[in-house]
One Martini backbone bead per residue (centre of mass of N, CA, C, O) as a GRO file, in nm:
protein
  184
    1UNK     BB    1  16.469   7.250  -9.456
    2UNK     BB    2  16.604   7.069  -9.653
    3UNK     BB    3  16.837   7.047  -9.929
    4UNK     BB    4  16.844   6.921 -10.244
    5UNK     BB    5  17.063   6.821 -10.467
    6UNK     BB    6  17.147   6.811 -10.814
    7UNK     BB    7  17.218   6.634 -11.084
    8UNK     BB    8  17.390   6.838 -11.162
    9UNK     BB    9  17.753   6.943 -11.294
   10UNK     BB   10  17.810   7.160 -11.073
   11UNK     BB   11  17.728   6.934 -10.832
   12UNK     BB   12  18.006   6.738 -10.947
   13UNK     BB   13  18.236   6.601 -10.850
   14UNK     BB   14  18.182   6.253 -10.896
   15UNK     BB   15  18.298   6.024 -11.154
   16UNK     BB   16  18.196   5.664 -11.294
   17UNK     BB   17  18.256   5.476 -11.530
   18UNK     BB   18  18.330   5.174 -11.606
   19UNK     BB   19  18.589   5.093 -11.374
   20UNK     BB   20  18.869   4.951 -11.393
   21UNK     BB   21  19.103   4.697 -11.216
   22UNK     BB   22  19.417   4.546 -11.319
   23UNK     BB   23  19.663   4.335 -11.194
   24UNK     BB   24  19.919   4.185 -11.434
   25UNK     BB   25  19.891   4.222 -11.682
   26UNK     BB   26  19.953   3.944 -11.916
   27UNK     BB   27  19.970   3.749 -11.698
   28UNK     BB   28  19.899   3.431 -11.487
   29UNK     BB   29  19.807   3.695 -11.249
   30UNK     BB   30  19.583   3.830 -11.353
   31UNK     BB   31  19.397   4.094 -11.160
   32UNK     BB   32  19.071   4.160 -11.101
   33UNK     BB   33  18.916   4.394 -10.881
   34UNK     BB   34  18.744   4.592 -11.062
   35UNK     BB   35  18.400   4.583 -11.242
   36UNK     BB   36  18.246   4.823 -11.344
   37UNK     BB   37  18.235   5.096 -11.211
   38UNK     BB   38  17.968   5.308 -11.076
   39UNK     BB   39  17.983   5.673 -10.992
   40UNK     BB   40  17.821   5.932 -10.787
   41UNK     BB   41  17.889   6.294 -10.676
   42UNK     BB   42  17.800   6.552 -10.465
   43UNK     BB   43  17.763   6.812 -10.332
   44UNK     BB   44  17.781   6.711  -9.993
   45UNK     BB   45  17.802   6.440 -10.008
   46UNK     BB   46  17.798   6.096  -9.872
   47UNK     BB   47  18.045   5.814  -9.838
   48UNK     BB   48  18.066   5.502  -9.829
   49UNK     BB   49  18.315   5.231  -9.782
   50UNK     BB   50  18.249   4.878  -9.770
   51UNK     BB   51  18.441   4.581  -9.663
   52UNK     BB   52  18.666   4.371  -9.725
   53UNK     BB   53  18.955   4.259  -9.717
   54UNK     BB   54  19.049   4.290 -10.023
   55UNK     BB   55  18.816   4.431 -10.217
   56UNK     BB   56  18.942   4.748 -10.298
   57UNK     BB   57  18.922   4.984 -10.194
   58UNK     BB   58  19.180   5.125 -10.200
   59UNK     BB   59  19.223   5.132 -10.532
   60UNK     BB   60  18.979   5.324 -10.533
   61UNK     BB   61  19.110   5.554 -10.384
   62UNK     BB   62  19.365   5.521 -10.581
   63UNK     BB   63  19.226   5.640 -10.829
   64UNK     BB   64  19.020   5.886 -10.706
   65UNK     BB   65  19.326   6.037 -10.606
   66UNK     BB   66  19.523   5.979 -10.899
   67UNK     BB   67  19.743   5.767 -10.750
   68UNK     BB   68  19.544   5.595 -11.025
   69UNK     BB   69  19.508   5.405 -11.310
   70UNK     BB   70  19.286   5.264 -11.500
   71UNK     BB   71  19.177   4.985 -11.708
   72UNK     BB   72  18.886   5.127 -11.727
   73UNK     BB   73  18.751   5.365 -11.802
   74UNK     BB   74  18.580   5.695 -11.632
   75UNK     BB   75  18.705   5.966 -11.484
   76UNK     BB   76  18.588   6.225 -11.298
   77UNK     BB   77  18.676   6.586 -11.200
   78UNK     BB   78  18.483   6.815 -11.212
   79UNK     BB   79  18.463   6.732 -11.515
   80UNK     BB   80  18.766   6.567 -11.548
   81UNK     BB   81  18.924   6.384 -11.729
   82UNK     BB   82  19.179   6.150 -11.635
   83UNK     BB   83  19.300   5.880 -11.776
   84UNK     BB   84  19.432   6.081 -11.997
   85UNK     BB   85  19.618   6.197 -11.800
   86UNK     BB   86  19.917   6.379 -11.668
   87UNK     BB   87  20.079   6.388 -11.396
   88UNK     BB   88  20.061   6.724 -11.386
   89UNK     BB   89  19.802   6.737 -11.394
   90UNK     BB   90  19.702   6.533 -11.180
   91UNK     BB   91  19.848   6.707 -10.950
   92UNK     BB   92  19.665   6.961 -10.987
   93UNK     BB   93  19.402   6.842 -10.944
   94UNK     BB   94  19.448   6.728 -10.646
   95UNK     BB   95  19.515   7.007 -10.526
   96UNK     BB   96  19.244   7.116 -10.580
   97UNK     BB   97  19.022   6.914 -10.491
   98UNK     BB   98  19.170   6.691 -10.307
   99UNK     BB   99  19.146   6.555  -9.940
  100UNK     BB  100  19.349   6.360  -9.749
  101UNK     BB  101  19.303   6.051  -9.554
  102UNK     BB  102  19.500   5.867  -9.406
  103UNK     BB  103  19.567   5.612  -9.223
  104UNK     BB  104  19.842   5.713  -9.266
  105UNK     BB  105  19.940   6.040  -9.180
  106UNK     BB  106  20.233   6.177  -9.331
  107UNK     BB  107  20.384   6.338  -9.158
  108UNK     BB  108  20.613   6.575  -9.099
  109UNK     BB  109  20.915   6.575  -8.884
  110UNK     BB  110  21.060   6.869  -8.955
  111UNK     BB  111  20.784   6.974  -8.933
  112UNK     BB  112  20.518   7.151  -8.798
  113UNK     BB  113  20.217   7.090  -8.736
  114UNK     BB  114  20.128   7.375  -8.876
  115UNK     BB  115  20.304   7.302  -9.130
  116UNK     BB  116  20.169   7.043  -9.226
  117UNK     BB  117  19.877   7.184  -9.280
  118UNK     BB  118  19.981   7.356  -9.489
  119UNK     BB  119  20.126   7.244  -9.716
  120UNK     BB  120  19.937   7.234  -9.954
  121UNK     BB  121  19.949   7.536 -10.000
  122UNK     BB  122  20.285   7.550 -10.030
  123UNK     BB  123  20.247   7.381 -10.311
  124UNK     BB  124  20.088   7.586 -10.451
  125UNK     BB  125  20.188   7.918 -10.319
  126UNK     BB  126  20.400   7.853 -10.126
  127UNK     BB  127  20.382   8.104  -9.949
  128UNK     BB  128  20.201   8.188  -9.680
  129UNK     BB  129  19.910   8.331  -9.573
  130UNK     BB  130  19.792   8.499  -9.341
  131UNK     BB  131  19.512   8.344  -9.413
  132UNK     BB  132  19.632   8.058  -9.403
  133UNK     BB  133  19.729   8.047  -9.115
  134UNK     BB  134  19.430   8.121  -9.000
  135UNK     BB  135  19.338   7.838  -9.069
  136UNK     BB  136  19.474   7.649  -9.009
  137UNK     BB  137  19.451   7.708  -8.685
  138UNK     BB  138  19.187   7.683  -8.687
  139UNK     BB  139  19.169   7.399  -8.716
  140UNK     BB  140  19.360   7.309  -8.502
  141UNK     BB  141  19.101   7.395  -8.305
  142UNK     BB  142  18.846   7.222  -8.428
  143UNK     BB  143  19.058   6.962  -8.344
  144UNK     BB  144  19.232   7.059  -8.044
  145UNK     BB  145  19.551   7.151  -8.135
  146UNK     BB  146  19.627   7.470  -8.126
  147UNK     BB  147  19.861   7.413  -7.884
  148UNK     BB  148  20.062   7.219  -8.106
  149UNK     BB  149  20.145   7.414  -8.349
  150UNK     BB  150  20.506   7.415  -8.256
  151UNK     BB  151  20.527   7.119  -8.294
  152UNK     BB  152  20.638   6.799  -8.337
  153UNK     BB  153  20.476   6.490  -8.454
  154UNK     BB  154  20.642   6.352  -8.192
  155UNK     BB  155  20.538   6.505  -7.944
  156UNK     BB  156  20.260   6.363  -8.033
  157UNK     BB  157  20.015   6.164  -8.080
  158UNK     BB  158  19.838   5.960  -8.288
  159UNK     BB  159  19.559   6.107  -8.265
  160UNK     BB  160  19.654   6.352  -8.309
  161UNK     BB  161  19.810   6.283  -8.614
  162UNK     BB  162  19.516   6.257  -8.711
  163UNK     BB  163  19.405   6.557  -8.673
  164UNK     BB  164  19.626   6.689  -8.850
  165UNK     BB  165  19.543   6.538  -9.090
  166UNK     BB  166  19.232   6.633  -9.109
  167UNK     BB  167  19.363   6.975  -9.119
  168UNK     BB  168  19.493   6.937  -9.396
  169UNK     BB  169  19.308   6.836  -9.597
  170UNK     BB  170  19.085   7.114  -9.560
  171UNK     BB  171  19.271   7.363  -9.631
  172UNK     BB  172  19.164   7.347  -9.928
  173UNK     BB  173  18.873   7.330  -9.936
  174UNK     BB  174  18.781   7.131 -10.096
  175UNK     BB  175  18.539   6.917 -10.238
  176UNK     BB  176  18.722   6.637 -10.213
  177UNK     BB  177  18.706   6.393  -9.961
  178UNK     BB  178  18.944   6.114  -9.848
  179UNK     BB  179  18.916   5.854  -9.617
  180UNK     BB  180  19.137   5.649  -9.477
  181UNK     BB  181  19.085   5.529  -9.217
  182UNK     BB  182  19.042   5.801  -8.974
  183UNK     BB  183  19.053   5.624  -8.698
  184UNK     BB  184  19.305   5.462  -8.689
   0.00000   0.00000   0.00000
Protein backbone atom coordinates (compact mmCIF):
# COMPACT_ATOMS: atom_id res chain seq x y z
CA UNK A 1 0.00 0.00 0.00
CA UNK A 2 1.48 3.33 -1.07
CA UNK A 3 1.79 6.22 1.37
CA UNK A 4 0.37 9.69 0.17
CA UNK A 5 2.69 12.53 1.39
CA UNK A 6 1.04 15.34 2.90
CA UNK A 7 1.06 18.65 1.99
CA UNK A 8 2.96 19.72 5.32
CA UNK A 9 6.12 22.87 5.14
CA UNK A 10 8.29 19.77 5.73
CA UNK A 11 7.46 17.84 2.78
CA UNK A 12 7.40 21.08 0.83
CA UNK A 13 10.12 21.02 -1.94
CA UNK A 14 8.57 24.28 -4.21
CA UNK A 15 5.98 26.81 -4.00
CA UNK A 16 5.26 29.42 -6.57
CA UNK A 17 2.16 31.87 -5.32
CA UNK A 18 1.36 34.40 -8.12
CA UNK A 19 4.67 33.87 -10.23
CA UNK A 20 5.29 36.23 -13.49
CA UNK A 21 8.02 36.70 -15.97
CA UNK A 22 7.37 39.47 -18.58
CA UNK A 23 10.91 40.06 -20.91
CA UNK A 24 11.87 44.14 -22.22
CA UNK A 25 9.87 45.26 -19.14
CA UNK A 26 9.03 49.48 -20.34
CA UNK A 27 9.67 48.97 -23.99
CA UNK A 28 7.04 48.68 -26.54
CA UNK A 29 8.52 44.86 -26.77
CA UNK A 30 7.37 43.97 -23.35
CA UNK A 31 5.87 40.46 -23.25
CA UNK A 32 4.89 39.10 -20.71
CA UNK A 33 5.55 34.95 -20.82
CA UNK A 34 4.27 33.36 -17.46
CA UNK A 35 0.44 34.83 -16.20
CA UNK A 36 0.70 34.45 -12.52
CA UNK A 37 1.75 30.85 -11.94
CA UNK A 38 0.57 28.87 -8.65
CA UNK A 39 2.68 25.02 -8.22
CA UNK A 40 3.14 23.30 -5.12
CA UNK A 41 5.31 19.87 -5.32
CA UNK A 42 5.86 17.80 -2.59
CA UNK A 43 9.26 15.27 -1.66
CA UNK A 44 8.39 12.04 -4.06
CA UNK A 45 6.03 13.97 -6.70
CA UNK A 46 6.42 14.06 -10.31
CA UNK A 47 5.12 16.67 -12.63
CA UNK A 48 5.49 17.33 -15.98
CA UNK A 49 5.36 20.60 -17.89
CA UNK A 50 4.12 20.00 -21.00
CA UNK A 51 3.44 23.10 -23.85
CA UNK A 52 3.61 24.04 -27.62
CA UNK A 53 7.58 25.58 -28.55
CA UNK A 54 7.20 29.10 -27.12
CA UNK A 55 4.98 28.48 -24.45
CA UNK A 56 7.07 29.54 -21.71
CA UNK A 57 8.04 26.04 -20.08
CA UNK A 58 12.20 27.19 -20.17
CA UNK A 59 11.39 30.47 -18.83
CA UNK A 60 9.75 28.30 -15.63
CA UNK A 61 12.05 26.16 -15.76
CA UNK A 62 15.20 28.72 -15.30
CA UNK A 63 13.11 30.85 -12.83
CA UNK A 64 12.73 27.09 -10.53
CA UNK A 65 16.69 27.12 -11.23
CA UNK A 66 17.35 30.11 -9.56
CA UNK A 67 19.47 30.57 -12.68
CA UNK A 68 16.68 33.72 -13.01
CA UNK A 69 14.13 35.87 -11.26
CA UNK A 70 10.64 36.33 -11.63
CA UNK A 71 9.20 39.93 -12.31
CA UNK A 72 6.65 38.95 -9.57
CA UNK A 73 5.58 36.70 -7.24
CA UNK A 74 7.97 34.25 -4.64
CA UNK A 75 9.30 31.15 -5.50
CA UNK A 76 10.07 29.33 -2.43
CA UNK A 77 13.03 26.37 -2.38
CA UNK A 78 12.96 24.50 0.66
CA UNK A 79 10.47 27.11 2.25
CA UNK A 80 12.81 29.89 1.33
CA UNK A 81 12.12 32.89 -0.52
CA UNK A 82 14.27 33.25 -2.90
CA UNK A 83 12.80 36.20 -5.05
CA UNK A 84 14.73 38.83 -3.56
CA UNK A 85 17.89 36.92 -2.67
CA UNK A 86 21.24 37.67 -3.76
CA UNK A 87 23.35 35.63 -6.08
CA UNK A 88 25.60 34.38 -3.50
CA UNK A 89 22.33 32.85 -1.76
CA UNK A 90 20.97 31.83 -4.91
CA UNK A 91 24.19 29.89 -5.95
CA UNK A 92 24.07 28.21 -2.73
CA UNK A 93 20.49 27.00 -2.42
CA UNK A 94 21.01 25.85 -5.98
CA UNK A 95 23.85 23.83 -5.12
CA UNK A 96 22.36 22.21 -2.20
CA UNK A 97 18.83 21.84 -3.08
CA UNK A 98 18.42 21.48 -6.77
CA UNK A 99 20.09 19.31 -9.46
CA UNK A 100 20.04 19.53 -13.02
CA UNK A 101 19.66 17.59 -16.62
CA UNK A 102 19.78 20.24 -19.35
CA UNK A 103 18.85 19.64 -22.72
CA UNK A 104 22.17 19.62 -23.66
CA UNK A 105 24.16 18.21 -21.45
CA UNK A 106 27.44 21.15 -20.41
CA UNK A 107 30.01 18.23 -20.10
CA UNK A 108 33.33 19.45 -19.02
CA UNK A 109 35.51 17.80 -21.96
CA UNK A 110 38.78 18.65 -19.97
CA UNK A 111 37.33 16.42 -17.19
CA UNK A 112 36.58 12.71 -17.27
CA UNK A 113 33.33 11.37 -17.48
CA UNK A 114 33.66 10.35 -13.65
CA UNK A 115 35.02 14.00 -12.90
CA UNK A 116 31.68 15.79 -14.66
CA UNK A 117 29.40 13.22 -12.16
CA UNK A 118 31.67 14.86 -9.15
CA UNK A 119 31.74 18.56 -10.52
CA UNK A 120 28.75 19.14 -8.06
CA UNK A 121 30.21 17.84 -5.43
CA UNK A 122 34.02 19.17 -5.90
CA UNK A 123 31.85 22.99 -6.04
CA UNK A 124 30.11 21.88 -2.45
CA UNK A 125 33.14 20.60 -0.56
CA UNK A 126 36.61 20.87 -3.02
CA UNK A 127 38.14 17.71 -3.12
CA UNK A 128 35.93 14.98 -3.17
CA UNK A 129 35.69 12.07 -0.49
CA UNK A 130 36.66 8.66 -0.68
CA UNK A 131 32.58 8.51 -0.45
CA UNK A 132 31.79 10.87 -3.04
CA UNK A 133 33.67 9.09 -5.11
CA UNK A 134 32.19 5.73 -4.72
CA UNK A 135 28.78 7.57 -5.03
CA UNK A 136 29.59 9.10 -8.36
CA UNK A 137 30.70 5.37 -9.34
CA UNK A 138 27.94 4.01 -8.38
CA UNK A 139 25.61 6.32 -10.61
CA UNK A 140 27.67 5.78 -13.55
CA UNK A 141 27.02 1.78 -13.18
CA UNK A 142 23.33 2.86 -12.54
CA UNK A 143 23.57 4.65 -15.79
CA UNK A 144 25.66 1.96 -17.36
CA UNK A 145 28.47 3.97 -18.18
CA UNK A 146 30.92 2.45 -15.58
CA UNK A 147 32.90 1.46 -17.66
CA UNK A 148 33.42 4.98 -19.43
CA UNK A 149 34.08 6.48 -16.31
CA UNK A 150 38.06 7.34 -17.04
CA UNK A 151 37.04 8.45 -20.97
CA UNK A 152 36.52 12.17 -21.79
CA UNK A 153 33.15 13.40 -22.76
CA UNK A 154 34.11 13.25 -26.23
CA UNK A 155 34.95 9.79 -26.23
CA UNK A 156 31.65 8.79 -25.74
CA UNK A 157 28.10 9.01 -27.81
CA UNK A 158 25.89 12.19 -27.01
CA UNK A 159 23.27 9.36 -25.19
CA UNK A 160 25.85 8.11 -23.64
CA UNK A 161 26.84 12.14 -22.29
CA UNK A 162 23.27 12.70 -21.61
CA UNK A 163 23.22 9.90 -18.93
CA UNK A 164 26.30 11.10 -17.51
CA UNK A 165 24.55 14.55 -17.56
CA UNK A 166 21.84 12.43 -15.55
CA UNK A 167 24.32 10.89 -12.60
CA UNK A 168 25.53 14.74 -12.44
CA UNK A 169 22.23 15.96 -11.53
CA UNK A 170 21.47 13.43 -8.91
CA UNK A 171 25.15 13.01 -6.79
CA UNK A 172 24.11 15.53 -4.59
CA UNK A 173 20.80 13.75 -3.91
CA UNK A 174 18.92 16.94 -4.66
CA UNK A 175 15.00 17.04 -3.33
CA UNK A 176 14.46 18.96 -6.67
CA UNK A 177 15.61 17.68 -10.00
CA UNK A 178 14.19 19.77 -13.22
CA UNK A 179 15.14 18.34 -16.24
CA UNK A 180 14.81 19.89 -19.51
CA UNK A 181 13.92 17.41 -22.32
CA UNK A 182 16.36 14.54 -20.82
CA UNK A 183 15.74 12.65 -23.66
CA UNK A 184 16.74 14.64 -26.07
Amino acid sequence: MSETLSASPANEVLRLEQVRKAFNIGTPLETEVLHGIDLRLNRGELAALIGPSGSGKSTLLNLIGLLDTPSSGELYVLGQATRDSDDEARTHLRNQAIGFVFQFHHLISAFSVLENVLMPLMIRHGKPSRADIDLARGLLDEVGLAQFADKKPTQISGGQQQRVAIARALVTRPPLLLADEPTG
